[in-house]
C-alpha positions in Angstrom: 127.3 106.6 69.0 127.9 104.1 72.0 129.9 107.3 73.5 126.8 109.2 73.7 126.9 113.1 74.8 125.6 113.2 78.0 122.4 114.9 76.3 122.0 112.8 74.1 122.3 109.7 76.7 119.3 111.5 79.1 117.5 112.1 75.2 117.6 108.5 74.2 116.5 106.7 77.7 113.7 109.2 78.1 115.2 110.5 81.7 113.6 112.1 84.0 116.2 112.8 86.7 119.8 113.5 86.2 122.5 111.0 86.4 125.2 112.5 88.4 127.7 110.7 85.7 128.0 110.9 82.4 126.8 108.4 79.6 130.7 107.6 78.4 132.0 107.1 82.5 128.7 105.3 83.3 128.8 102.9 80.1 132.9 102.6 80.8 132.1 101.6 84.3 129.4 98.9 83.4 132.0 97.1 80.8 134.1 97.7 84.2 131.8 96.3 86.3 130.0 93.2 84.3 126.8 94.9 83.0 125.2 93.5 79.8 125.8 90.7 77.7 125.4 87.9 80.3 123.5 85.8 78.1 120.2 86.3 80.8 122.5 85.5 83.8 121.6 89.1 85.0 124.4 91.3 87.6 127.6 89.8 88.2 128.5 92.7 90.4 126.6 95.3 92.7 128.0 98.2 90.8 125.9 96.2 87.0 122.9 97.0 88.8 122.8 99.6 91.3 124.6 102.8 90.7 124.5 106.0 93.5 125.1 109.5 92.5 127.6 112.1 94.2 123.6 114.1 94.2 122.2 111.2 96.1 120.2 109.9 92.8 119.9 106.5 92.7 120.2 104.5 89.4 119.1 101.0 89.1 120.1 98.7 85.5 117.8 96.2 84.3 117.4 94.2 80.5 113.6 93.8 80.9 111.3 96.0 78.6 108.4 98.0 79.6 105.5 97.1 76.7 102.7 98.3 78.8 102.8 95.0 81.5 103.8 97.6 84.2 107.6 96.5 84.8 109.0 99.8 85.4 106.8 100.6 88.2 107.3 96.8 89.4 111.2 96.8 89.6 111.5 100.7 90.6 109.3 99.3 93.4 112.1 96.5 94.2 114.6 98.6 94.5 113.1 101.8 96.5 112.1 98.8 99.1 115.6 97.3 99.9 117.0 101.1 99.9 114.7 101.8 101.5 114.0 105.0 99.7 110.8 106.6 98.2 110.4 105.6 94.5 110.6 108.9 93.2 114.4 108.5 94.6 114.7 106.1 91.7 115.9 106.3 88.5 115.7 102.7 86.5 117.2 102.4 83.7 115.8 99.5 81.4 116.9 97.6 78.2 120.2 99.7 76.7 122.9 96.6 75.7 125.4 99.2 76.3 124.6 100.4 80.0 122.1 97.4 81.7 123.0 93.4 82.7 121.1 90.7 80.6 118.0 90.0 82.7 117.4 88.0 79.9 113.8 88.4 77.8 110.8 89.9 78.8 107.9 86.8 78.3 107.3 83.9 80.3 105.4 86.2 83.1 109.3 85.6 84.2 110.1 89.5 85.4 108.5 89.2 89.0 109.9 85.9 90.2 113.0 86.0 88.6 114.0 89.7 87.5 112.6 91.4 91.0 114.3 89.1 93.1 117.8 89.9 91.3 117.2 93.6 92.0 116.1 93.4 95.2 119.2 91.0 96.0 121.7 93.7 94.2 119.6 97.1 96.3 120.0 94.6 99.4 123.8 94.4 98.8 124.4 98.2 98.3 122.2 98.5 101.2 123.9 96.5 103.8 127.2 98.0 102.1 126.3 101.7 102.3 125.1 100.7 106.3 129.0 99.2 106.4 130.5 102.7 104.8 127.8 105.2 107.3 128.6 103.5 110.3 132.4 103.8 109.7 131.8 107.1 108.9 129.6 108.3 111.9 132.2 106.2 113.9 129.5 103.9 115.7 129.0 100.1 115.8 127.2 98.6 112.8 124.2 97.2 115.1 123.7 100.8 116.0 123.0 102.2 112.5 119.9 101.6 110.0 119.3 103.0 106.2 116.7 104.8 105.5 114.8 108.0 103.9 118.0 107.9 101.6 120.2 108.4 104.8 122.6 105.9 106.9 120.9 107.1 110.6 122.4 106.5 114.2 119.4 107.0 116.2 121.0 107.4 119.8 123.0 110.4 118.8 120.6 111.9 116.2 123.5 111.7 113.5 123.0 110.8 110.1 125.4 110.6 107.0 123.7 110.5 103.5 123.7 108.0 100.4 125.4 111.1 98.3 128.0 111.9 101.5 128.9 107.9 100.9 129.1 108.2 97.2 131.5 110.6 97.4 133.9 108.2 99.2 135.4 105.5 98.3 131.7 103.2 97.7 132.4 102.8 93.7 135.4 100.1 94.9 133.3 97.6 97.0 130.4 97.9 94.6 132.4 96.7 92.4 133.0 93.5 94.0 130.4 90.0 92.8 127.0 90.0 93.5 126.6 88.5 96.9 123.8 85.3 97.2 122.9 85.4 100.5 122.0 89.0 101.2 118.6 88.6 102.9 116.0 90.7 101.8 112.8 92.5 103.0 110.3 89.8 104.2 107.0 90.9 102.8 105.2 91.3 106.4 107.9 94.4 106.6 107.0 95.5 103.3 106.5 99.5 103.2 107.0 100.0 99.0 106.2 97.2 97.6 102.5 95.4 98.3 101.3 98.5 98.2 99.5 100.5 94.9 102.3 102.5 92.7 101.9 104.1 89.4 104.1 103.8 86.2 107.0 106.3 87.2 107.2 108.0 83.7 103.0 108.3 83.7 103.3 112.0 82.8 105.2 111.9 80.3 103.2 109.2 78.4 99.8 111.1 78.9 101.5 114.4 77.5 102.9 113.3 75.0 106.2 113.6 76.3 108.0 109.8 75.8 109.2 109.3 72.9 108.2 105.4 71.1 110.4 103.5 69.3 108.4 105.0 66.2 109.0 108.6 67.4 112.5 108.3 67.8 114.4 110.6 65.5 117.8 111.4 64.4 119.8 114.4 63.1 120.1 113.8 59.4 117.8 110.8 59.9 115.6 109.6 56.7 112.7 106.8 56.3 113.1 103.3 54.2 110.4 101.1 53.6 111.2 97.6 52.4 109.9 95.6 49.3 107.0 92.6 50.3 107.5 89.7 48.7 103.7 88.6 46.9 102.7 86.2 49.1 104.7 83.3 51.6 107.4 81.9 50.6 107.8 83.6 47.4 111.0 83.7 44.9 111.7 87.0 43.0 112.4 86.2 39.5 112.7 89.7 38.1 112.4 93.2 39.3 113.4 96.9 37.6 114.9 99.2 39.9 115.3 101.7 37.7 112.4 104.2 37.9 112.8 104.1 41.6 116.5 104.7 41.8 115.6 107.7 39.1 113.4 109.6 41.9 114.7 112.3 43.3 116.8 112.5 46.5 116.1 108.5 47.3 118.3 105.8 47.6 117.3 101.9 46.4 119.0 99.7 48.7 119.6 95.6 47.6 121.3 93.0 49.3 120.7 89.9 47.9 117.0 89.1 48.6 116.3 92.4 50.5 115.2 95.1 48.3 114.5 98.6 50.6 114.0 102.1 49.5 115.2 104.9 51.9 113.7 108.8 51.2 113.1 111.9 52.7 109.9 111.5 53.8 107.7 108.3 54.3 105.4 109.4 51.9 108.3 109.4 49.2 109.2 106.0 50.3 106.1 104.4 50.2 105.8 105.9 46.7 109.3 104.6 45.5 108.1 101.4 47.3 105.2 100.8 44.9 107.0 101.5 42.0 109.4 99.0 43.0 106.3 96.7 43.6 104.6 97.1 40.0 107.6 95.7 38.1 108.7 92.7 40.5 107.8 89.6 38.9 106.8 86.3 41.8 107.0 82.6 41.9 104.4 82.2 44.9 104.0 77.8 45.4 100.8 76.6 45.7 99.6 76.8 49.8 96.3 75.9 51.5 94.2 78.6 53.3 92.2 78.6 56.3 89.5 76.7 55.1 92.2 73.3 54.8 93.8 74.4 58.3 92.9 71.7 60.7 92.8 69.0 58.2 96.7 69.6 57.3 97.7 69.7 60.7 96.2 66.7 62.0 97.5 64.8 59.1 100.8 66.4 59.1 101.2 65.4 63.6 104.2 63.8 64.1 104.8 61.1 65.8 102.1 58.8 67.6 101.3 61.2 69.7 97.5 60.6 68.9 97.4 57.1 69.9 95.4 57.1 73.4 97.3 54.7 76.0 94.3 53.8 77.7 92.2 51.9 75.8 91.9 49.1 77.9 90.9 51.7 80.7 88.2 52.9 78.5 86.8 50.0 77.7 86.3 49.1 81.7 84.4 53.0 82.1 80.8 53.3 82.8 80.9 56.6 80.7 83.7 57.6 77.7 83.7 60.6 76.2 85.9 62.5 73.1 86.3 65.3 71.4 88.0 67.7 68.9 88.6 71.5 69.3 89.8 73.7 67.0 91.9 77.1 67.6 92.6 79.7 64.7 95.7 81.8 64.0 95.5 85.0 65.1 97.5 88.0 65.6 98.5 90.0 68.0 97.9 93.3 67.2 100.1 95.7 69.7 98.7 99.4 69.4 102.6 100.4 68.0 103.9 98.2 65.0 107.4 97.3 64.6 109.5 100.0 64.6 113.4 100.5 64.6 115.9 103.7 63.7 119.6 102.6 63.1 122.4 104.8 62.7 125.7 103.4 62.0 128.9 105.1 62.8 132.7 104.2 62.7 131.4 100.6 61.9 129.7 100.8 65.0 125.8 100.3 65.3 123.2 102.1 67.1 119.4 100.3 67.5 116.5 102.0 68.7 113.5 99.4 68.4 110.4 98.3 70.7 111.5 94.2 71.2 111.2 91.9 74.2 114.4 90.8 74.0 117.2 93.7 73.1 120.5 91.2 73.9 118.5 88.6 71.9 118.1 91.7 68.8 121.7 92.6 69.5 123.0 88.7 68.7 120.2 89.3 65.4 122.1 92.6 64.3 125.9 90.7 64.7 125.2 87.7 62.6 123.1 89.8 60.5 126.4 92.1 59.7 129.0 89.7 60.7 130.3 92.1 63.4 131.0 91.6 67.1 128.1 91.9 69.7 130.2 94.7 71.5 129.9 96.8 68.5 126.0 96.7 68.7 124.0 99.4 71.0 120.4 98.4 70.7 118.0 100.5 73.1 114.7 99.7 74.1 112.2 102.8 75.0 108.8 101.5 76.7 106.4 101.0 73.9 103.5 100.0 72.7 102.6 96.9 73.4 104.2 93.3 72.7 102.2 90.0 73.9 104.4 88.0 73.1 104.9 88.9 69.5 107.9 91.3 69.2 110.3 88.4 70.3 112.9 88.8 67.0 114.3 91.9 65.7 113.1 92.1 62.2 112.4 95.6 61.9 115.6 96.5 63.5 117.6 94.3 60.9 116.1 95.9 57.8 116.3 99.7 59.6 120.5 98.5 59.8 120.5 97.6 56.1 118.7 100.5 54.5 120.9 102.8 57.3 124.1 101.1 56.1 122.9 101.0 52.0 122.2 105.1 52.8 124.8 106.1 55.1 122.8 108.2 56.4 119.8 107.1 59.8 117.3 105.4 59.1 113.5 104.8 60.8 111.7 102.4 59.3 108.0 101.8 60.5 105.7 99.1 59.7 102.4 99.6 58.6 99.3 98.0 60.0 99.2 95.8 57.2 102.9 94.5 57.7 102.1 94.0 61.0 99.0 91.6 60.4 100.9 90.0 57.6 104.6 89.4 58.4 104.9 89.1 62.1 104.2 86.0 63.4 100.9 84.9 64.8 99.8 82.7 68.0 100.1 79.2 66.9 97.0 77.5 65.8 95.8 74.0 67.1 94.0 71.1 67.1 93.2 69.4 70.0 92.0 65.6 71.0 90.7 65.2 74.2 89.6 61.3 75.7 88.3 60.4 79.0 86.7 57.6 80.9 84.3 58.0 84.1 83.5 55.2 86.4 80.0 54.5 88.2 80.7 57.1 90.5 81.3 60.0 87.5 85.1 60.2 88.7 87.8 60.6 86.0 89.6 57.2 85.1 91.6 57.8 82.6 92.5 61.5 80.9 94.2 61.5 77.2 95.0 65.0 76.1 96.9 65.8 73.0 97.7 69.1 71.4 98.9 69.6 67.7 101.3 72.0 66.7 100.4 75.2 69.4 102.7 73.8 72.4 102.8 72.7 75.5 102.2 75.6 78.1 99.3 74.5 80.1 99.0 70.8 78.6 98.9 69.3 81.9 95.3 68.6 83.7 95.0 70.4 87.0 92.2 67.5 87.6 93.0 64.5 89.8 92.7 61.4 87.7 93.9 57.8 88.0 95.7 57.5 84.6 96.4 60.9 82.4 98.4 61.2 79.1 98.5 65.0 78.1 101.5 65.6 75.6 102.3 68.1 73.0 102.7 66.8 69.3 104.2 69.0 66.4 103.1 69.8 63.4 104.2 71.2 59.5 102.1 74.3 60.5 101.7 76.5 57.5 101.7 80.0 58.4 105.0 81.5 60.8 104.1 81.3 64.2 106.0 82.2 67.5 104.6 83.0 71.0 101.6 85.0 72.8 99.9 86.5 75.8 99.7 82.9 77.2 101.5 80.9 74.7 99.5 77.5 74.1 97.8 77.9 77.3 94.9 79.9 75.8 94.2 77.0 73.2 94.5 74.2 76.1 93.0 76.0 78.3 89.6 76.2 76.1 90.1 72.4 75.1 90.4 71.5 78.4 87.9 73.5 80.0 85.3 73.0 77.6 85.7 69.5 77.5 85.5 69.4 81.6 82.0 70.7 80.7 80.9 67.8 78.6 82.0 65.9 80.8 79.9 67.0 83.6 76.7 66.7 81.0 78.0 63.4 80.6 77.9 62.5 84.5 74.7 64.8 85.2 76.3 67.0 87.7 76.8 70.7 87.7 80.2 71.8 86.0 81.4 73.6 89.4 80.5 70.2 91.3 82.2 68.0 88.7 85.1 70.3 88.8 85.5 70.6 93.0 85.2 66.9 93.0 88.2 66.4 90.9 90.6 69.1 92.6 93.1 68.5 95.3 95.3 71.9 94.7 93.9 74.0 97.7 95.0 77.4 95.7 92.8 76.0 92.6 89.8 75.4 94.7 90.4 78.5 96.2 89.6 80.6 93.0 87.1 78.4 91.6 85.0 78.6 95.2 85.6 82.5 95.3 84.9 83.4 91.3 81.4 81.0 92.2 80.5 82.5 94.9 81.1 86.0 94.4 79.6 85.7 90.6 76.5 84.1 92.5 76.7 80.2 90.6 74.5 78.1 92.9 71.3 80.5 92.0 72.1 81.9 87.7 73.0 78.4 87.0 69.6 77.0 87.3 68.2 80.4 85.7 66.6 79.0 82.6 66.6 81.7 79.4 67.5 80.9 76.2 68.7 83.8 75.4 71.1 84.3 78.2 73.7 81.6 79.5 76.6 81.5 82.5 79.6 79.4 82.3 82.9 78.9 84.0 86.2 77.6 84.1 89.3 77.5 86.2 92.9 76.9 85.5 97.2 77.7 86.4 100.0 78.4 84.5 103.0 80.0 85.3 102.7 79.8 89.0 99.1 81.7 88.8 96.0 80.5 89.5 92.7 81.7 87.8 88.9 81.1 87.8 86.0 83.1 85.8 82.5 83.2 85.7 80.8 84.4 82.6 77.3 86.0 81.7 76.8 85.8 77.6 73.6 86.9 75.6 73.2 85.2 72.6 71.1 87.1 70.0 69.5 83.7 68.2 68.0 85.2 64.8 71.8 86.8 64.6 74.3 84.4 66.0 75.7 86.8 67.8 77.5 86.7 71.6 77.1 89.6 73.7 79.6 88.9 76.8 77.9 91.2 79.6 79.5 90.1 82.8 82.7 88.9 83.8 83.6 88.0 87.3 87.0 86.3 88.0 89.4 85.4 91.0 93.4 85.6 90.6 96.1 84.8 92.8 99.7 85.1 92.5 101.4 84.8 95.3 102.2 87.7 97.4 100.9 90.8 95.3 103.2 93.3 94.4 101.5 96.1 92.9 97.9 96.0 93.7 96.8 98.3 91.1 99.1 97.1 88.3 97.7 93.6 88.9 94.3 94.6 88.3 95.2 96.4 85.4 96.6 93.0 83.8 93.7 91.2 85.0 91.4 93.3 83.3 93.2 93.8 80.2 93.7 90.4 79.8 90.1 89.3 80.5 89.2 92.0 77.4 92.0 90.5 75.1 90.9 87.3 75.6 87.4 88.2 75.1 88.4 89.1 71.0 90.0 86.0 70.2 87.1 84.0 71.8 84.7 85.5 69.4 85.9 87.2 66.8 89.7 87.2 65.9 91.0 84.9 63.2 93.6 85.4 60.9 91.9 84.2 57.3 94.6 83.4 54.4 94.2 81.5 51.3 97.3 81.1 49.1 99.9 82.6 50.6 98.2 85.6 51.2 96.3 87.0 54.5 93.3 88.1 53.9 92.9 89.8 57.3 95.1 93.0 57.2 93.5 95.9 58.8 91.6 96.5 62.3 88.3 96.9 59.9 88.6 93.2 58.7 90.2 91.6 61.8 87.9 93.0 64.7 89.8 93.4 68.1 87.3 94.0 71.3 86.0 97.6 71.1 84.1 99.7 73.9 80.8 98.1 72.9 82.3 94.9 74.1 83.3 96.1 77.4 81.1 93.6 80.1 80.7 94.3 83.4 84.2 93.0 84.9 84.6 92.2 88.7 87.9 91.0 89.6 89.1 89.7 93.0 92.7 89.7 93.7 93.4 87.1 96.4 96.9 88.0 98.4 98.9 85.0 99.1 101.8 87.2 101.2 103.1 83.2 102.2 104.1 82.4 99.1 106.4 83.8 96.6 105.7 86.3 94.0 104.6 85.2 90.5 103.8 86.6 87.1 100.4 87.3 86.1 101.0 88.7 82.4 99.8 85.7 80.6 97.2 83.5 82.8 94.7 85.7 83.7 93.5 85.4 79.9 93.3 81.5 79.9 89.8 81.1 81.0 88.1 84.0 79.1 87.2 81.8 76.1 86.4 78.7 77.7 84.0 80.4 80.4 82.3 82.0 77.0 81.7 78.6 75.3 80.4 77.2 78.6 77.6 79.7 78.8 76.8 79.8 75.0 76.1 75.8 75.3 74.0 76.5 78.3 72.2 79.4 77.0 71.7 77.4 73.4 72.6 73.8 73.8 75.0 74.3 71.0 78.3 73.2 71.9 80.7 74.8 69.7 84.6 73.0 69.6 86.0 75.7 67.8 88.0 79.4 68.8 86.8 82.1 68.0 83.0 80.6 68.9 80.8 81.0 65.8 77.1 80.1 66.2 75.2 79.1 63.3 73.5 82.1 61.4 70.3 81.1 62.6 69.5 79.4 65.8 66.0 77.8 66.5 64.5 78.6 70.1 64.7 75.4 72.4 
């Protein structure tokens, strides 16, 4: 499989433009040249990332995924800039083990500074070496000669040699040399590609139905598994008959050790043989707590003294103290694609198609899984549909292998809604203490900020204080949980946020007052003063209705810096939160991709919008009681607020990600405005009012 037809190679990566090679010359030249399994150390050579056609096409390798964050478009950009070459001269290449370098995984907001820097570095170095190679050619001085529209020119004599005239010589050898570090590259002032608004490159084919997901993928001869649940977490099988199953027609029952799978003709026969399989297994499920015990066990179960606030003889000298708890609920993540994987196994050799953020980190899953080298493993990422955060492991690609290699025959394996909401993991949930001392003149003292168990993103106070303690502390958290659209920044960030709002109540001054006069970061001010200002503060936040209430909050992570206003509309004989306008400032350095960025603001402000008042994963005895879209209610159209976003271009500074923080002050701006709007400060995520409220 890993010496792919040339069909079969443009087939499997979705391609829209030919390679002028081969897929067994181009994947023998990458093992050549040092593409793939660097462990996330990215190129070692020119020739790993950047590969130029004898037809002038121009093929870039990368390990990042696209999941619906916008990458392609982002590194296609990064590479058309330093070739200077349109994008549709572009062909990228993204997250085959076989044919790309380790850019390592796709979280962290990490792609933009780290993985667009490495391709601009790489196009910068075939750049100046394809000037090197034209001016020799044209027979001019160097000085005299500059690349562009896909051409070496030499303006003074109105000659010009092409990138495809090049190929053809002898380019392959010094590409093939290691990955220069001190090519300079495009200072943004001289930007023409990037900075400026470019769509996804493969847009057609996703609105025509054209790409092919993970879950679409097929193969010839290629059958469908599904794989046996255990009855609840952390169960023991103590007796199963797989008799009437293995007696259906045309479908194989597949055991190894604890994994029990059924592969069939069709899904449907699968899912039948699946719940025969399901009413003769016999469980031993232990004893667990549920939702309702959450908190409780991890605040008991905290390691460490964590919890003990350093300060206390700080606090005892403030004019005002003030603490609090908050609570933040597991929830899931719920990408429009569940897991999916097809594996086909040939000659002992394995072949992985699967939507994961992290393909080399699914190919090390696959060779300790089987016990065979990482060279023999091709896993292959097409863009899907959607990750957050939560397709991190390679679970679905490891039971696809073991019901491909029990059938000997392909397998695609596809996880149901219900899978998804049950056995992947969720976002961590959390219990937060939050302490704080203010002198005469309402300014923070002393700060003491724990959180249990979620983690430590976004732990630290922005907030000039005189003594601060903010510190993660673990926990014996009861359900699986792995990262999100934020990590534990969402969960500090409410804490945090909310608290800075009792706190101002505390000192009788206006939340954005108490807040300016405790920031020194000009870029934080910056946001908070623009999200005020444009959302219209100073005048709605001495607007008296009971019914209707603003709020705000502020906040950075990962290099980004955010602040939102929020209008909410609290039905009172309901208890119900109507979010109806959103207004929020963002800055990340020098923007890349105008239009992509306000795609990710805006999709993040409406994901953050469900957790904050509605998502919650419920689960009592092992068992999640959440499992379909019905029960667990992501934000719909009727949720949609009014959403003004202001990008702020910082073309001094360098780029950085903006995945993750624009969804870190969604929930806290909420609870903000429902207190003001109710006077009912609510410490918990998602915000549930009491069934009834009483007018003020």
């Amino acid at each position: 499989m890993i010496a792919a037809t040339r069909r079969t190679f443009l087939q499997t990566l979705g391609a829209g433009i030919l390679i002028s090679v081969t897929a067994p010359s181009l994947f023998a030249q990458q093992r050549r040249r040092g593409g793939g399994g660097m462990g996330g150390a990215g190129a070692r050579t020119v020739a790993a990332r950047i590969h130029i056609g004898n037809d002038g096409v121009i093929t870039v390798m990368t390990g990042k995924v696209e999941c619906g964050q916008g990458a392609r478009a982002e590194l296609t950009q990064a590479a058309a800039e330093e070739l200077r070459v349109a994008v549709d001269q572009i062909q990228l290449i993204m997250a085959d083990t076989a044919l790309v370098p380790d850019d390592g995984i796709t979280a962290g907001s990490g792609t933009t500074p780290r993985t667009v820097p490495a391709i601009r570095q790489g196009a910068a170095a075939a750049r100046e070496m394809l000037i090197d190679a034209g001016a020799k050619r044209l027979n001019v001085p160097r000085a005299e000669v500059e690349a562009r529209d896909g051409k070496i020119v030499h303006a003074p004599s109105n000659r010009s040699v092409s990138y495809a005239e090049l190929a053809r010589d002898d380019l392959t050898k010094s590409m093939a040399t290691t990955q220069p570090s001190d090519i300079a590259v495009t200072p943004v002032k001289q930007w023409q590609v990037m900075g400026t608004p470019t769509p996804r490159p493969n847009r057609r084919d996703l609105v025509t139905g054209g790409h092919q997901y993970p879950s679409d993928i097929a193969r010839p001869g290629m059958m469908y598994g599904k794989v046996l649940r255990p009855a609840g977490f952390h169960a023991t099988l103590t007796g199963i008959d797989l008799g009437p199953a293995q007696a259906l027609k045309d479908v194989t029952v597949v055991r190894d050790g604890d994994f029990i799978g059924v592969v069939a003709p069709t899904s449907f026969a699968a899912r039948g043989a699946i719940e025969l399989l399901e009413k003769s297994a016999k469980w031993d499920v232990p004893p667990q707590i549920g939702s309702a015990q959450l908190y409780e066990h991890l605040q008991q179960h905290a390691r460490g003294d964590g919890l003990q606030n350093p300060f206390a003889d700080e606090l005892a000298k403030s004019a005002k103290t003030l603490k609090q708890t908050y609570h933040v609920a597991y929830i899931q993540h719920a990408p429009m694609e569940p897991r999916a994987a097809v594996a086909e196994w040939n000659d002992g050799k394995l072949t992985v198609w699967t939507g994961t953020q992290n393909p080399f980190g699914v190919r090390s899953e696959l060779a300790r899984a089987f016990s065979i080298p990482a060279e023999s493993i091709r896993v292959i990422v097409p863009d899907f549909g959607g990750g957050f955060g939560g397709k991190h492991s390679g679970e679905a690609a490891v039971e696809a292998a073991r019901l491909a290699k029990g059938a000997g025959k392909p397998v695609s394996l596809r996880w149901s809604r219900e899978e998804e909401f049950t056995w992947a993991y969720f976002r961590p949930a959390a219990v937060i203490v939050a302490e704080a001392g203010l002198d005469a003149d309402n300014k923070l003292t002393s700060w003491h900020f724990v959180n249990i168990n979620s983690g430590p993103s976004a732990v630290k106070t922005p907030y000039r204080v005189v003594k601060n303690n903010c510190q993660f502390v673990q926990s014996d958290p009861p359900l699986r949980h792995g990262s999100y659209r934020g990590l534990a920044g969402t969960a500090n960030h409410f804490a945090r946020e909310s608290f800075m709002d009792e706190l101002s109540t505390a000192a009788g001054m206006d939340p954005l007052a108490f807040r300016l006069a405790h920031i020194d970061d000009p870029r934080l001010r910056a946001v908070l003063e623009t999200a005020a200002e444009q959302f219209g503060w100073a005048d709605r936040v001495k607007q008296k209705d009971e019914n209707i209430g603003v709020g705000l909050a502020c906040g950075t992570e990962k290099g980004s810096y955010l602040a939102a206003c929020v209008e909410a509309a609290v039905d009172r004989s309901k208890g119900t939160i109507a979010v109806r306008r959103v207004v929020q400032a963002f800055e990340c350095g020098a923007i890349v991709n105008p239009s992509n960025l306000l795609s990710q603001v805006q999709g993040a402000i409406m994901m953050g919008i469900g957790p904050a008042l509605r998502e919650a994963i419920r689960f009592e005895n092992g068992k999640v009681l959440t499992t379909a879209f019905s029960e667990y209610e992501v934000p719909r159209f009727a949720d949609l607020p009014q959403l003004e976003v202001h990008l702020i271009d910082r073309p001094d500074l360098p780029s950085a990600g903006a995945g993750e923080t624009p969804i870190m002050a969604v929930a806290p701006a909420i609870a903000n405005a429902v207190c003001h709007a109710t006077a009912v400060r609510v410490r918990e995520m998602p915000i549930v009012l009491p069934r009834t409220l009483s007018p003020r």
